[in-house]
C-alpha positions in Angstrom: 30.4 81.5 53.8 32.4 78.3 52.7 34.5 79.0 55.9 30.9 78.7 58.2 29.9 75.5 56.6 33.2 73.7 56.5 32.7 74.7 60.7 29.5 73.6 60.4 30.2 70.2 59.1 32.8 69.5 61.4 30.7 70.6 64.6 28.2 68.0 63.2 30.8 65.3 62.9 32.4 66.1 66.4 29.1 65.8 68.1 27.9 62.9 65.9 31.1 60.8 66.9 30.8 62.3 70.8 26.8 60.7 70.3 28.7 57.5 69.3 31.1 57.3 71.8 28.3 58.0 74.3 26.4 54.7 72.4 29.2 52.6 72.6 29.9 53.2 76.5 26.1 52.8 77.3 26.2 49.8 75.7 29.7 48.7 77.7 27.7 49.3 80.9 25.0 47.3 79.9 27.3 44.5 78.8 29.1 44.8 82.0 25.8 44.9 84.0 24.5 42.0 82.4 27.9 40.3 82.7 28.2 40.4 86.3 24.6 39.4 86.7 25.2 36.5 85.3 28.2 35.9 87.2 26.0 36.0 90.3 23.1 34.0 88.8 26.0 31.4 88.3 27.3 31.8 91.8 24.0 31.2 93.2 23.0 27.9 91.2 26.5 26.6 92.6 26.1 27.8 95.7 22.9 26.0 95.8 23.9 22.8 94.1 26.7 22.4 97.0 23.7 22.9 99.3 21.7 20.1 97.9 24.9 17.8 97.4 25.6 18.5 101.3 21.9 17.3 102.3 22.4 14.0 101.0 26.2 13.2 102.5 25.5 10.7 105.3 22.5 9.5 104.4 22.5 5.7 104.3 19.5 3.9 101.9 17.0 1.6 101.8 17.5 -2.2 101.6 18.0 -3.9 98.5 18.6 -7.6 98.5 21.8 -7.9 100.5 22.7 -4.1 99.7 23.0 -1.1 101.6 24.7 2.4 100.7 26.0 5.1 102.8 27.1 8.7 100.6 29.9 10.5 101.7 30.6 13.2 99.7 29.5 14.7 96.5 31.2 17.0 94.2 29.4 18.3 91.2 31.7 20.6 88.7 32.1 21.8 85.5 35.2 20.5 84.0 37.2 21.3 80.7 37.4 19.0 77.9 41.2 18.1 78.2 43.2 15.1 79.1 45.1 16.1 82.3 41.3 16.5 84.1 40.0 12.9 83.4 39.7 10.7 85.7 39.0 6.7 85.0 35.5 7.5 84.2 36.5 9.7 80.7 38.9 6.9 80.3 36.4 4.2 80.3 34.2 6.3 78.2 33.6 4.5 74.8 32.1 7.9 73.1 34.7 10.2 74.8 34.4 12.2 71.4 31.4 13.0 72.1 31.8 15.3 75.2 31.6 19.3 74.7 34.0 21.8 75.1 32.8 21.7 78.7 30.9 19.3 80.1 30.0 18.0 83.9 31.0 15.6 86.5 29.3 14.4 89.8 31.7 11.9 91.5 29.9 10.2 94.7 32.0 9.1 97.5 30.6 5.9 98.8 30.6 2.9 101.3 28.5 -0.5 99.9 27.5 -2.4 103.2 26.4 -6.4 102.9 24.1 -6.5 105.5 22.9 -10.0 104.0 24.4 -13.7 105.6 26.7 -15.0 102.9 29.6 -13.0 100.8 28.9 -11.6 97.1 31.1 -10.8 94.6 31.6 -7.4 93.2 32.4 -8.6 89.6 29.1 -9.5 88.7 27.5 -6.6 90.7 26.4 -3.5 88.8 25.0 -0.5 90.2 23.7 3.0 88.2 23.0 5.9 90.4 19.2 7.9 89.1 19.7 11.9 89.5 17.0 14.1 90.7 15.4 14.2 87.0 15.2 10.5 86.5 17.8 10.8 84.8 19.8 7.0 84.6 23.8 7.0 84.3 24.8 3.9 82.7 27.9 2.9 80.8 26.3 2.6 77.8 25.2 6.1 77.7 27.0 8.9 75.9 24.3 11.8 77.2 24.4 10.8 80.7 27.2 8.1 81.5 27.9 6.7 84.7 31.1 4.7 85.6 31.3 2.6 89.4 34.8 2.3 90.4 35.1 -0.2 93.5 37.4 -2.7 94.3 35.3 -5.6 92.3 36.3 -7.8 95.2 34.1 -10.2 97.5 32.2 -8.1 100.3 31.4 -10.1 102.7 28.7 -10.3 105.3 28.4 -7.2 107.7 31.5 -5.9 105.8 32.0 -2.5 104.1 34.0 -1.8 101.0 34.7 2.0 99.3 33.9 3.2 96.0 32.9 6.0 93.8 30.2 6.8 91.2 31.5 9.3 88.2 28.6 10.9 86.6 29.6 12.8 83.0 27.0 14.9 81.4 26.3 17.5 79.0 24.1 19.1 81.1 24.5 20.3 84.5 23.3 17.2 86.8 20.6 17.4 89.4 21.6 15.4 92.7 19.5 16.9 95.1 17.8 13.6 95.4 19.5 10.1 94.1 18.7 6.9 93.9 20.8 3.7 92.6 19.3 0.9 90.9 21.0 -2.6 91.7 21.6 -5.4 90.2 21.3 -9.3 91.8 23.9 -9.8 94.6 26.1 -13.2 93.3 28.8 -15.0 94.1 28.8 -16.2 90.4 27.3 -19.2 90.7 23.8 -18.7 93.5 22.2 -15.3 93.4 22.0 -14.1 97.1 20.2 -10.8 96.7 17.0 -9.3 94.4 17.8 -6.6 92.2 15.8 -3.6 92.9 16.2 0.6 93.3 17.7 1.9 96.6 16.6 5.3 97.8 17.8 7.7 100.2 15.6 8.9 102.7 
């Protein structure tokens, strides 16, 4: 009789632990399910992120003063937190410490026309791009901070000149419509231009 329950018992745990093991793989496959669902709920937000980046390359804006944009390119990522992937804009960054673990950056590719009569200078320009939320990217902002790197030199009339905006947030960053508001246009001395928001139709 001892024998039959010691059996017993045993048969009990066997198919107890089996139950568990069963348990533990079910939930596996969930995990896994959910995992790659993710993965493609991920792929699709990127995917369409690119797709509303690539609708506003070569768009040129509105007139501002003596200022006119043309976009480029946009890329919009999700970088790691380390050293060797700053660029300038991280560098300039007065509350680097601030940034997550991960964080993003928008960098938009540029060309700053002066479609006005007379040359202004750069140095007292300043320009902060507006994201799809209304969202401003200035460089006194640690939430969302914006740094304009050009070549701070004189641009002068019907002239073009390069740059780039870096956008750092920690949140992902809407640019599926932008705008930049502008500053006066100056040689340092005479304002030339009205300051004023520049949008991209």
């Amino acid at each position: 009789m001892k024998k039959l329950l010691g059996l017993g018992i045993i048969t009990m745990g066997i198919l107890t632990l089996s139950g568990c093991g069963n348990n533990k793989n079910k939930e596996i496959s969930s995990l896994k399910l959910e995992n790659s669902s993710l993965k493609k709920e991920l792929n699709a937000i990127s995917e369409s992120s690119a797709s509303a980046n690539k609708k506003q390359e070569n768009k040129t804006s509105t007139v501002v003063g003596s200022v006119q944009y043309t976009i480029t390119k946009i890329t919009n990522k999700k970088i790691a937190n380390k050293k060797n992937n700053y660029t300038d804009a991280e560098y300039n960054m007065s509350d680097i410490k601030s940034l997550p673990k991960n964080y993003y950056r928008a960098t938009i590719n540029y060309k700053l026309k002066n479609v006005g009569k007379k040359a202004f200078d750069l140095s007292y320009y300043q320009a902060n791009v507006i994201d799809a939320k209304n969202n401003e990217f200035t460089s006194e902002s640690s939430s969302e901070y914006g740094f304009d790197e050009n070549s701070n030199g004189k641009v002068n009339p019907g002239m073009s000149t390069s740059g780039s905006f870096y956008l750092i947030s920690d949140k992902p960053i809407d640019l599926s419509t932008l705008k930049i508001n502008v500053s006066e246009q100056s040689t340092g001395s005479d304002t030339l231009g009205a300051a004023g928001v520049v949008e991209f139709k």
